[in-house]
ZAMARGU-4260 file (C-alpha; in steps of 0.2 Angstrom, whole numbers, plus 5000, padded with zeros to 4 digits):
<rodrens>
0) 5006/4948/4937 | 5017/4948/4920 | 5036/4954/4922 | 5040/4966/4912 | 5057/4963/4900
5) 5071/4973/4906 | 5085/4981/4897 | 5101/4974/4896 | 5093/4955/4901 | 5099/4940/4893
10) 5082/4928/4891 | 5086/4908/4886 | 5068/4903/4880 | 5063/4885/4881 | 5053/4881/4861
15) 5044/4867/4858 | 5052/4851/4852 | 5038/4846/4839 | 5021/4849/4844 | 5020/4868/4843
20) 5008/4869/4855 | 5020/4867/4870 | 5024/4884/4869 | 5022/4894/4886 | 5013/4909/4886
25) 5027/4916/4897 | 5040/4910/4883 | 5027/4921/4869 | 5027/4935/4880 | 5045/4936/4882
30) 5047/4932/4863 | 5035/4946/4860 | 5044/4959/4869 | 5062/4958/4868 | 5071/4966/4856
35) 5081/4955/4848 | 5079/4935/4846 | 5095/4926/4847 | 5091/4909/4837 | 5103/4892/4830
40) 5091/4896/4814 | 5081/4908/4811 | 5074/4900/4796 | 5067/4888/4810 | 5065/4902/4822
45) 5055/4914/4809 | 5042/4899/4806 | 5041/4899/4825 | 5038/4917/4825 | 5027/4916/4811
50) 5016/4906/4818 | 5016/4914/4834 | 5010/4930/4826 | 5027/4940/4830 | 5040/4947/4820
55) 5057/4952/4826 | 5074/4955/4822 | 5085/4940/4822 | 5103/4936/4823 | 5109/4919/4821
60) 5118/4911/4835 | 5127/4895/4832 | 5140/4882/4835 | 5149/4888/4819 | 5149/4908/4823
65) 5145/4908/4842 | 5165/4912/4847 | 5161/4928/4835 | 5145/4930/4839 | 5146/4929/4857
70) 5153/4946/4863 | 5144/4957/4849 | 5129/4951/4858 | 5137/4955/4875 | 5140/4972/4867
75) 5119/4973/4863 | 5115/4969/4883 | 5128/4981/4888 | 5120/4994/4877 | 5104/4991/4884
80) 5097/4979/4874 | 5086/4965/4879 | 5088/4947/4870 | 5079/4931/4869 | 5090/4916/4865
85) 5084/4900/4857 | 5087/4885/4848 | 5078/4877/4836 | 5068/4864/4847 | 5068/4864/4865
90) 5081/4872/4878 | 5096/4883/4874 | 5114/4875/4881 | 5106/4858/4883 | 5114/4847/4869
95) 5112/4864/4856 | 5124/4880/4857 | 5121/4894/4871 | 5136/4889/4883 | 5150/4903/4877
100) 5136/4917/4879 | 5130/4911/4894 | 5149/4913/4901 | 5153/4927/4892 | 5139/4937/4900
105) 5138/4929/4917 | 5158/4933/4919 | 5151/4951/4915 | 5138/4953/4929 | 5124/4952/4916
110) 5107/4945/4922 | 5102/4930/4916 | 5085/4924/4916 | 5078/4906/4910 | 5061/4904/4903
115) 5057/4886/4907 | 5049/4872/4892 | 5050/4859/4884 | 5063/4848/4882 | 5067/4830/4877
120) 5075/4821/4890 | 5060/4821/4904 | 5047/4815/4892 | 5058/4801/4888 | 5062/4797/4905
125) 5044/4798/4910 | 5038/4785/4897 | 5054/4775/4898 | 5046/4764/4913 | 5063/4765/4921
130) 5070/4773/4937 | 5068/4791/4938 | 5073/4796/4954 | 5092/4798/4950 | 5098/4799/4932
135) 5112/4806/4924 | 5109/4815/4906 | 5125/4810/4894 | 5119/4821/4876 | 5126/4814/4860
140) 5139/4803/4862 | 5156/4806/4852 | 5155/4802/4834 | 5171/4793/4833 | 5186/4797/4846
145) 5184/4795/4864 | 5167/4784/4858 | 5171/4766/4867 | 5180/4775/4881 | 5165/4788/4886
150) 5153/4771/4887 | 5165/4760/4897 | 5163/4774/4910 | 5146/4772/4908 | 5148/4754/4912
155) 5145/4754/4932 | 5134/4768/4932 | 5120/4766/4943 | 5109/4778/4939 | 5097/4779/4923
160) 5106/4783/4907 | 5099/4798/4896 | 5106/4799/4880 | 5102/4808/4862 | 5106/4800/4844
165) 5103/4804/4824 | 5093/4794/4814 | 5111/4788/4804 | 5119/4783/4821 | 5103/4774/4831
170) 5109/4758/4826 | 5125/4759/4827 | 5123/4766/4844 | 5113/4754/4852 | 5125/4737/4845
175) 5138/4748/4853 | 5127/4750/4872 | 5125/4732/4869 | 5144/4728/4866 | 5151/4737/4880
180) 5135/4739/4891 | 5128/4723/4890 | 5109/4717/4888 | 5102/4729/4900 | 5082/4734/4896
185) 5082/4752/4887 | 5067/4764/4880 | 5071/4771/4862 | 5060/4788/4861 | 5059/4796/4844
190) 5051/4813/4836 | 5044/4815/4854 | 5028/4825/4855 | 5026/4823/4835 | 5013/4815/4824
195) 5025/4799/4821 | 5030/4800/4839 | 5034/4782/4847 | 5040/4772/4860 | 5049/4756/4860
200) 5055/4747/4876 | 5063/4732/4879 | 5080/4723/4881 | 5095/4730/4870 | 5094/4716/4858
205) 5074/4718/4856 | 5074/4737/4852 | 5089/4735/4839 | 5077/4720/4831 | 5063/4734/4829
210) 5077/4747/4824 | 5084/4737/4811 | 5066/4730/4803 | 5058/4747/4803 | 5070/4757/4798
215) 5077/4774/4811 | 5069/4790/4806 | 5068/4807/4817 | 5078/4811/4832 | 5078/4799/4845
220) 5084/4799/4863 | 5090/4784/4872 | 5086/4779/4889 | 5097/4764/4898 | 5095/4755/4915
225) 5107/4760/4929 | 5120/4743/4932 | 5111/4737/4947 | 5092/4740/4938 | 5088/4720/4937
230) 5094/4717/4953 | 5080/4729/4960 | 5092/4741/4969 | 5088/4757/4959 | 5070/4754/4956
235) 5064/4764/4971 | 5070/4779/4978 | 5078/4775/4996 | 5065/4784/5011
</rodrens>
């Protein structure tokens, strides 16, 4: 049986990443009754909406207004309100803004409710052929300071890598795993769950090769193996 929306709940609803079709009935329901849709861009948001048949009132909710933004929508749950918060592909707080409402209102005893969906880490991990068992999830890695230092602590990690990257810094990215990480085998995902979605695996020199001949487009995410991957010590979860 369907849960009814509540007043005064915050909802952080999981969107598809690409195919439109991974969209959970329970995420439409939600979307469908609530009465306001929190969303990063609700240009993106609205052509979600659109599609599914719904219109509702929007506010925008993003890294450059979300210190503003966050207690005016704190002020709409206290007043009874019932919101849906979203980003424009896949799970709010996971590498896209929702962190400063999500403390704001759990510091003020509102409930919280997570509507689970896509995201683009465990397909990547899934198809990556690599351990799965234990990994650690790293988002984007800093554009510029703090860069070399945030992968040398990566450096004895012995669990499998996750990261995310932009089409204008794949490359770079992956010479700098290879500088600092060494050649260790990676999965390069892009536009997961696409039409141009694809998949390359191999050592760190071999994906760049393909990187670099073909050219990056869409969004990619990285995964790396652990340190101790080629010596067979985290392929297998221990029993």
């Amino acid at each position: 049986m369907s849960e009814a929306v509540r007043p005064g709940v915050l909802y952080v609803v999981s969107t598809p990443i690409g195919n439109l079709e991974d969209i959970s009935q329970r995420a439409i329901r939600i979307l469908k009754d609530v009465d306001i849709v929190a969303a990063e861009d609700t240009r993106t948001t609205g052509r979600l909406l659109k599609h599914l048949g719904l219109t509702k009132k929007l506010l925008s909710y993003h890294n450059y207004n979300e210190a503003r933004r966050a207690p005016q929508l704190l002020a709409l749950l206290n007043g009874g309100k019932s919101i849906g918060l979203v980003t424009d592909a896949g799970t709010p707080g996971i590498s896209d803004p929702a962190f400063e409402i999500l403390r704001l209102v759990i510091e003020n005893g509102i409930t919280v409710v997570p509507i689970p969906g896509a995201n683009a880490v465990l397909p990547a991990l899934v198809v990556s052929g690599l351990p799965l068992h234990r990994f650690v999830f790293e988002g984007f890695l800093p554009v510029k300071k703090g860069r070399a230092t945030r992968l040398e602590r990566l450096k004895t990690e012995e669990r499998t890598i996750v990261l995310y990257e932009s089409p204008h810094r794949i490359v770079k990215t992956v010479n700098d795993i290879r500088t600092v990480l060494g050649e260790r085998r990676i999965t390069v995902a892009r536009e997961l769950t696409k039409k141009f979605e694809e998949v390359v695996r191999g050592t760190v020199s071999e994906v760049l090769t393909h990187l670099e001949s073909k050219g990056p487009k869409g969004e990619y995410v990285i995964v790396i193996a652990g340190v101790n991957y080629e010596t067979g010590a985290e392929r297998l979860p221990n029993n």
